[in-house]
C-alpha positions in Angstrom: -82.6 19.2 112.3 -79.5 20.8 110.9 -79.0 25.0 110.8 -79.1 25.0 107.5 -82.2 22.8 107.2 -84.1 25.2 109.6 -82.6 28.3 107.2 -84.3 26.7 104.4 -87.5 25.6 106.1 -87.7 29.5 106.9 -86.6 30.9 103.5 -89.6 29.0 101.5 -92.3 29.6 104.1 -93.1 33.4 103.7 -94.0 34.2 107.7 -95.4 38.3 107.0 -99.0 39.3 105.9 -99.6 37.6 102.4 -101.4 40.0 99.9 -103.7 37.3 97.7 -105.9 38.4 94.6 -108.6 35.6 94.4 -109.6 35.5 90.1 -112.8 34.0 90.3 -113.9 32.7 87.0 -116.7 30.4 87.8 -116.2 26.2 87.0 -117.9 23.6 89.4 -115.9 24.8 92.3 -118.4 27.5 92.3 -121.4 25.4 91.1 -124.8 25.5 93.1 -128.0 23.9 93.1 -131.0 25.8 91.2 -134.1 23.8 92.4 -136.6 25.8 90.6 -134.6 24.4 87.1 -133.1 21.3 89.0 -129.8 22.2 87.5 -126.4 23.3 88.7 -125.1 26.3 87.6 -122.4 28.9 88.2 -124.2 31.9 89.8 -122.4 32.2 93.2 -119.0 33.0 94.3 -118.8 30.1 96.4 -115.3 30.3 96.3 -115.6 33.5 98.9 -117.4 31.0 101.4 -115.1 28.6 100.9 -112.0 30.9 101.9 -114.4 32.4 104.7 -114.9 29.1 106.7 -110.7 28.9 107.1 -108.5 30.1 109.2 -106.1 32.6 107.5 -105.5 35.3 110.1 -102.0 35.9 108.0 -103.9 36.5 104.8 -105.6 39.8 103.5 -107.5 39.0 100.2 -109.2 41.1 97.6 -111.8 39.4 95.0 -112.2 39.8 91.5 -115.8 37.6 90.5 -114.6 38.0 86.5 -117.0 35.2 85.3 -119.2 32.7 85.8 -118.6 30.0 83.2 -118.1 26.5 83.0 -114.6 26.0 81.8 -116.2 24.3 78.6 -117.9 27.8 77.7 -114.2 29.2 78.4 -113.0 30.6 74.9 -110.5 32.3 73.3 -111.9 36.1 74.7 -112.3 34.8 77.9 -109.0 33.0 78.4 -107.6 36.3 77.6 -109.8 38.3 79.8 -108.4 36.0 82.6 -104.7 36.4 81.5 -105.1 39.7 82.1 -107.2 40.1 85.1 -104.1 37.6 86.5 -101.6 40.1 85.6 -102.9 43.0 86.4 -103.5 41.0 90.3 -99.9 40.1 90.3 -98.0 43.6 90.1 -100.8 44.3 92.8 -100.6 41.7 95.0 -97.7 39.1 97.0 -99.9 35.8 95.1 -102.5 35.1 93.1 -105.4 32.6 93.6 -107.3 31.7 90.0 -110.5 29.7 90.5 -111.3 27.7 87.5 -113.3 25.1 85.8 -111.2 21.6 85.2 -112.1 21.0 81.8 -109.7 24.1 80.5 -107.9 25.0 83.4 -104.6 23.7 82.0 -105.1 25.8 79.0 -106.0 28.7 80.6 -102.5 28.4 82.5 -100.9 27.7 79.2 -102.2 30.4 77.8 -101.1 32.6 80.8 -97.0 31.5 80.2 -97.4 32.0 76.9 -98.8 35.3 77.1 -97.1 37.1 80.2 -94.0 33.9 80.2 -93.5 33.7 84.1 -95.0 35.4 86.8 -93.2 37.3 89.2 -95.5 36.0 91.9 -97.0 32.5 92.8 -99.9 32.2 90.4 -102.0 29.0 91.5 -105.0 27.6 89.6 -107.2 25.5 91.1 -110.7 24.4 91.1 -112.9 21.2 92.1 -114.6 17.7 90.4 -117.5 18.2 92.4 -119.2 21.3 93.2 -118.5 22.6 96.9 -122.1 22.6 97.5 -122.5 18.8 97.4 -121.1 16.3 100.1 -117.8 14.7 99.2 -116.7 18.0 97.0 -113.0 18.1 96.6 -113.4 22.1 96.6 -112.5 23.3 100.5 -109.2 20.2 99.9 -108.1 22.1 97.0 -108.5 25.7 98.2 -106.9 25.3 101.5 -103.7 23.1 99.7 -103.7 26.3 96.9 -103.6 28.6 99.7 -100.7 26.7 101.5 -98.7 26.6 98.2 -99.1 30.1 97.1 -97.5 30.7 100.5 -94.4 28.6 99.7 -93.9 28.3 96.2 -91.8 30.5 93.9 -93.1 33.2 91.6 -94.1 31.4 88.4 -97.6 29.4 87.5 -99.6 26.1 88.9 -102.1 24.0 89.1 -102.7 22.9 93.3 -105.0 19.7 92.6 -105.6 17.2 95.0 -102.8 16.5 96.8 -100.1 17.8 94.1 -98.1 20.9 92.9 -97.9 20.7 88.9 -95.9 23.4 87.2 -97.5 25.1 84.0 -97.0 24.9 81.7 -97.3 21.0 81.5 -100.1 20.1 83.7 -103.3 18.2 82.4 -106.3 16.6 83.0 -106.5 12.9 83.9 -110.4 12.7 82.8 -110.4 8.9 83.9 -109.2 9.5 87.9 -110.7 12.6 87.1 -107.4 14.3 88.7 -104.3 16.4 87.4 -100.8 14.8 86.4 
């Protein structure tokens, strides 16, 4: 490997103590089982377990459990409640870590650019397709990947989905691979 390659190798990974604000707003990342109703529903900040059960030694976090709605319950005053819970996080914090449901996630982003036009930090969304309480959930995949890229990108907005970095505003939902593109 080349010097210059190693000099930017090091300049995108940022090596010091990462400040993240974690915006919990609920979607089936955070679902859980209710037996008594035999229903999911969005009542636990999962999302706190999730990040618990990694190794991130080089990571200080502070929550914020905003909501607990399924993205399809996500309107207008709540979109805006999470625009601003996001930029309040990022004059506070080195990144910011929004947890949200997949149905209106994109919008959500879209609404953020629109409203606050680019962050000054890494703003990732991210989320799951099946809750991270049932076997084969996409949830810890999608947290540890957002976690990785909030670490390397440039300040401005995402979606971290399975496997991909998509840039907002332009991401959407794929709703037959049930994916982002």
């Amino acid at each position: 490997m080349s010097n210059s390659s190693m000099q930017l190798e090091r300049s995108l990974y940022r090596s010091s103590t990462l400040s993240v604000a974690v915006v919990m707003t609920g979607g089936t990342i955070a679902k859980s089982y209710n037996p008594a109703k035999a229903r999911l529903y969005n009542f636990e900040t999962k999302v706190r377990d999730i990040i618990a059960s990694l190794r991130t030694d080089d990571l200080h976090f502070d929550y914020c459990d905003l909501m607990h709605r399924d993205s399809l319950d996500i309107g207008p005053l709540e979109r805006r409640a999470i625009v601003d819970a996001v930029a309040k996080a990022a004059e506070l914090h080195d990144a910011v870590l929004v947890t949200h449901g997949t149905d209106s996630m994109a919008e959500t982003g879209e609404e953020l650019c629109r409203t606050i036009g680019r962050p000054d930090v890494p703003v990732v969304f991210t989320g799951a397709m099946i809750p991270g309480t049932i076997a084969g959930s996409d949830a810890v995949q999608n947290v540890t990947e957002a976690l990785l890229a909030l670490r390397l990108l440039p300040p401005g907005a995402y979606v971290v989905f399975h496997n991909r970095i998509l840039a907002l505003p332009g991401a959407s939902k794929d709703h037959n691979r049930l994916t982002f593109y």
